[in-house]
C-alpha positions in Angstrom: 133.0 132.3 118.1 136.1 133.4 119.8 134.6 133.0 122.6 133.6 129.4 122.4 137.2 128.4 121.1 138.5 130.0 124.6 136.4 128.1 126.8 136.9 125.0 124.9 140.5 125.7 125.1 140.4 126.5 129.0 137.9 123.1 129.5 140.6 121.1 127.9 143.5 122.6 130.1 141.4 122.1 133.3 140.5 118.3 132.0 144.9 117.6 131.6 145.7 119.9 134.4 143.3 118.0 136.9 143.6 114.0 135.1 147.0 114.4 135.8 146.9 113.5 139.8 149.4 110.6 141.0 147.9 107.2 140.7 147.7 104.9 143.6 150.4 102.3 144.5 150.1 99.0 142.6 150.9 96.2 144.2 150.1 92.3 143.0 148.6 90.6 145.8 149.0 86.5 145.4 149.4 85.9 141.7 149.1 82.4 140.9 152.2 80.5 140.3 151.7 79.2 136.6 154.2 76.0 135.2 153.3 74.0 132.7 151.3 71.2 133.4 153.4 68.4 134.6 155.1 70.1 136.8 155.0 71.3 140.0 157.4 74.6 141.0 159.4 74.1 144.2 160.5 77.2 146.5 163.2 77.3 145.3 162.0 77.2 141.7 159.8 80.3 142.0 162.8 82.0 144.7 165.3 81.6 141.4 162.3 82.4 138.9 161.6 85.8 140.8 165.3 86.4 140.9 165.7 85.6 137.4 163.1 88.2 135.9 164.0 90.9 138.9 167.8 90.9 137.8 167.2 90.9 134.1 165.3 94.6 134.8 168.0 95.5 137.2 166.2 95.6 140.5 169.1 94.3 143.0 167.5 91.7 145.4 168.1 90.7 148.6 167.1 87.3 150.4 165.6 87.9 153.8 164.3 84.5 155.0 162.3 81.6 152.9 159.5 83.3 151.1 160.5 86.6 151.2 162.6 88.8 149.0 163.4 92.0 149.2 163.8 94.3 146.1 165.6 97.9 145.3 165.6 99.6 142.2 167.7 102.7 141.7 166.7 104.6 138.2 169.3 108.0 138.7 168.0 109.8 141.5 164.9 107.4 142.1 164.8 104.5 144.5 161.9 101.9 145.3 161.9 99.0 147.6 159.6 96.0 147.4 159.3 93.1 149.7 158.0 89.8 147.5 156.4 87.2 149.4 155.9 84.2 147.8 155.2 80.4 148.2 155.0 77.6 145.8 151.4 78.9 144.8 151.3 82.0 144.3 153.5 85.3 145.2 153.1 89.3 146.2 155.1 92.3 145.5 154.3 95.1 147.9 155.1 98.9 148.4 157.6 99.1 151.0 159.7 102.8 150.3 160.9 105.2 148.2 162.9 108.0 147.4 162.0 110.7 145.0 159.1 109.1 143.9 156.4 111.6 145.5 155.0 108.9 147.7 152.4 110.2 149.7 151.0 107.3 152.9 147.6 109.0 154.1 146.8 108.6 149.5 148.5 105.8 149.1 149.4 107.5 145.8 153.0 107.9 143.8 154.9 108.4 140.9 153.1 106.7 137.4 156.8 104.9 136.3 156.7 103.5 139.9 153.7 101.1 138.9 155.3 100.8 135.3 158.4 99.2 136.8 155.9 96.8 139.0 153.6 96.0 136.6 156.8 95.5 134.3 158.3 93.2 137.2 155.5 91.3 137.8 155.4 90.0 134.1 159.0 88.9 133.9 158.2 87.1 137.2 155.4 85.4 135.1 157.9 84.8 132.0 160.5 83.3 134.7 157.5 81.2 136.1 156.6 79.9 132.7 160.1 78.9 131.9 160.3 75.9 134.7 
């Protein structure tokens, strides 16, 4: 019996030891540009919707030409940078660095609260969006 009980034991630490790997980088590749139905979003619209919904989660961004933004967010000793493409259809956020965030290139893996703070970006976007 004891013997069952340690293998089930060492099975279950082998399951969480190894289901524990680094995920790969989210990014959100031309998400639709929703409005409500009479309307139609301008550039700068969806430029001041994006800015909106990045500020309100404290990513500090950074205009680098029409349809493209560039976004930092420093948490302590972490640091990711995004560059968000977007148009008056639909819009990106991609992967472009980090620091302390165990990104690995040849993976294309990092840290789990990296795709957290995306995915949690990408729906204030779509709040922002909503909002027009």
């Amino acid at each position: 019996m004891r013997k069952l009980v340690m293998l089930a034991m060492a099975f279950a630490l082998s399951i969480a030891f190894f289901g524990c790997g680094t995920p790969p980088v989210y990014n959100v590749n031309n998400n639709a540009v929703v409005v409500a139905a009479d309307k139609k979003a301008t550039m700068a619209d969806v430029e001041k919707a994006i800015m909106r919904a990045a500020g309100g989660l404290g990513w500090i961004i950074k205009k680098e030409k029409d349809g493209l933004l560039k976004g930092t967010l420093i948490l302590r000793t972490h640091t990711a940078v995004v560059a968000i493409t977007y148009n008056t259809e639909a819009y990106s956020i991609n992967y472009e660095s980090s620091v302390n965030l165990d990104y690995n290139a040849a993976n294309n893996t990092i840290h789990s609260n990296y795709n957290g703070w995306i995915q949690n970006l990408n729906k204030a976007i779509q709040v922002q969006l909503s909002l027009l």
